[in-house]
Residue, then its C-alpha position, 0 to 999 in steps of 0.5 A: x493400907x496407903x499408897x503414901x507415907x508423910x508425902x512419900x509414895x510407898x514403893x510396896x504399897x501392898x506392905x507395911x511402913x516396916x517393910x518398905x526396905x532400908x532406903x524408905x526406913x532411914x528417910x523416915x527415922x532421920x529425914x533425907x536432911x538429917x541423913x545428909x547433915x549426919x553422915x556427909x552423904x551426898x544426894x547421889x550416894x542416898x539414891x545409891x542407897x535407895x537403889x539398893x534397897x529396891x532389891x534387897x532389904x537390910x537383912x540382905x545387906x547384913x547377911x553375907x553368907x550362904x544357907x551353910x553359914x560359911x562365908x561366901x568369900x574364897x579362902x583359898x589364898x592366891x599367893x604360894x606356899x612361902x618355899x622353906x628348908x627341908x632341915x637337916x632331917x628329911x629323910x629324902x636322899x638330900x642328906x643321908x637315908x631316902x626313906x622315900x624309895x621303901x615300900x610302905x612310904x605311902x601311908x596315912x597312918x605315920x606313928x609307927x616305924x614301917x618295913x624292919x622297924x617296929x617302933x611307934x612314936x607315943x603323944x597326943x592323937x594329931x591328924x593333918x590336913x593339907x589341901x593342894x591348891x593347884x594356882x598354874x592350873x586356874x585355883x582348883x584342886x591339885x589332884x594327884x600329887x604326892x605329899x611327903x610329911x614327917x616332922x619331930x617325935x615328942x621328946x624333940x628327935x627326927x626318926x633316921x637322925x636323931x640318937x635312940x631312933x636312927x633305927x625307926x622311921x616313925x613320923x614320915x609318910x606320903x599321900x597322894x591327894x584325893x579328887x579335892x586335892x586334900x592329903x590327911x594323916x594320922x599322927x602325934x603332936x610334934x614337940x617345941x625343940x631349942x630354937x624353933x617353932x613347933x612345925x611340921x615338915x612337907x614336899x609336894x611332888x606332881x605325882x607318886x612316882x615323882x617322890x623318889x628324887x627329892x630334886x622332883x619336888x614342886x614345893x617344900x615348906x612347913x606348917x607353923x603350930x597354934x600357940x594356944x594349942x601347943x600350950x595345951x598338949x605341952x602340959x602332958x606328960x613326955x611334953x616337959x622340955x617342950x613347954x620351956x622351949x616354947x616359952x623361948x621362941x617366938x613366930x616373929x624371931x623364928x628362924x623360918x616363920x620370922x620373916x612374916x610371922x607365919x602369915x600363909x603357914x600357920x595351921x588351925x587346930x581343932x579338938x581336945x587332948x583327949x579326943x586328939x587335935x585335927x591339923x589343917x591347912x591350905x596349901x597353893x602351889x605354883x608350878x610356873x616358879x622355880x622351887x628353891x628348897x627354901x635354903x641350906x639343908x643345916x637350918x631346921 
């Protein structure tokens, strides 16, 4: 071992020449001339660079994520949830039936009709994530609210709404968020019907007691449904009108997500047909903001 290298004292004399950090290595491959004749750096911006690497080495510098391999960046977006319509179908008391006020609403499980309906909407196993993002309270976890849910059954209809189903109310449930501010349900995978894109509908109200008038809700919008994966369970069967409807519309000319695409509402999938696909989302709300409900009540 030696205190010097080409001239150049070692700043870990005690290491090898490899070990010296970056800014020592890329003085030795180029020279401090050839650096600044490649790159156009300035002499400030090597010492910048030689400052760095008296703290760190180039695997610090390359490595941004923690031990857990996620990356250290916060994926919680700072903008709210995009305010969307509630559709002609939901089933709160704003056009027609208030499945809200019967006992058995909250639920996790929404295949099956509740109360005096026995049906149960068949399809591919779907389990959604949403997790309440509260943006009035600093960005933490929006404990405590109640989530409603409910979107289309496979063949395209709305229990409550739609002919053959007026009966159920299969498809419709409300949560109320755990200590992370996370709601899940169990459900089917929602068909692509003429004219929109494959979504799923929700509110958010600041607690369970609040779900009883739809004017309580503190948000309303919709979750857009990953190409790739709606392609894959549309090739099921009972999915058959979905795969020609799907073929029509688009993210861009959808008549909800057209506007951007589905920039802050597109979910991500997980899974398989055969072991059912896991559906998630984060979901910032802003209670300083007026709700709007998105607009009028006929939009889907």
């Amino acid at each position: 071992m030696t205190d010097t290298y080409e001239g150049r004292p070692l700043r870990r004399p005690d290491a090898h020449i490899e070990d010296q950090g970056l800014g020592f290595d890329l003085e030795t491959v180029l020279g401090r001339r050839h650096l600044l004749r490649a790159f156009g750096l300035g002499a400030v911006t090597v010492a910048g660079l030689a400052a760095c690497s008296d703290t760190s080495d180039s695997s610090d510098i390359l490595d941004s994520s923690d031990s857990s391999g996620s990356s250290s960046t916060p994926s919680s977006s700072s903008a709210e949830i995009p305010d969307e319509t509630a559709g002609p179908y939901p089933g709160d008391g704003s056009n027609g039936p208030n499945v809200l006020t019967q006992s058995g609403i909250v639920r996790s499980d929404i295949t099956s009709s509740f109360g005096g309906s026995t049906g149960m909407a068949e399809g591919v196993p779907m389990t959604l994530e949403l997790s309440i993002v509260d943006l009035a309270g600093g960005g933490g976890p929006f404990a405590g609210v109640a989530v409603y849910v409910w979107h289309c059954d496979r063949a395209g209809r709305y229990s409550l709404y739609s002919q053959a189903v007026t009966d159920q109310n299969y498809l419709r449930g409300v949560q109320v968020a755990d200590a992370s501010g996370k709601v899940r349900f169990t459900s089917i995978f929602p068909a692509c019907y003429d004219g929109r894109w494959p979504h799923i509908h929700f509110e958010v109200y600041r607690n369970q007691d609040a779900i009883s008038s739809a004017s309580n809700a503190i948000a309303t919008s919709q979750v857009a449904l990953p190409k790739e994966t709606c392609q894959t369970v549309y090739a099921q069967s009972g999915y058959e009108a979905s795969v020609t409807n799907l073929a029509r519309v688009s993210l861009q000319n959808d008549n909800v997500f057209g506007d951007d695409g589905a920039a802050h509402q597109l979910g991500t999938a997980t899974g398989s047909v055969s072991s059912g696909y896991a559906v998630s989302l984060t979901v910032p709300v802003d209670t300083r903001t007026t709700p709007a409900r998105g607009g009028a009540p006929g939009s889907r």
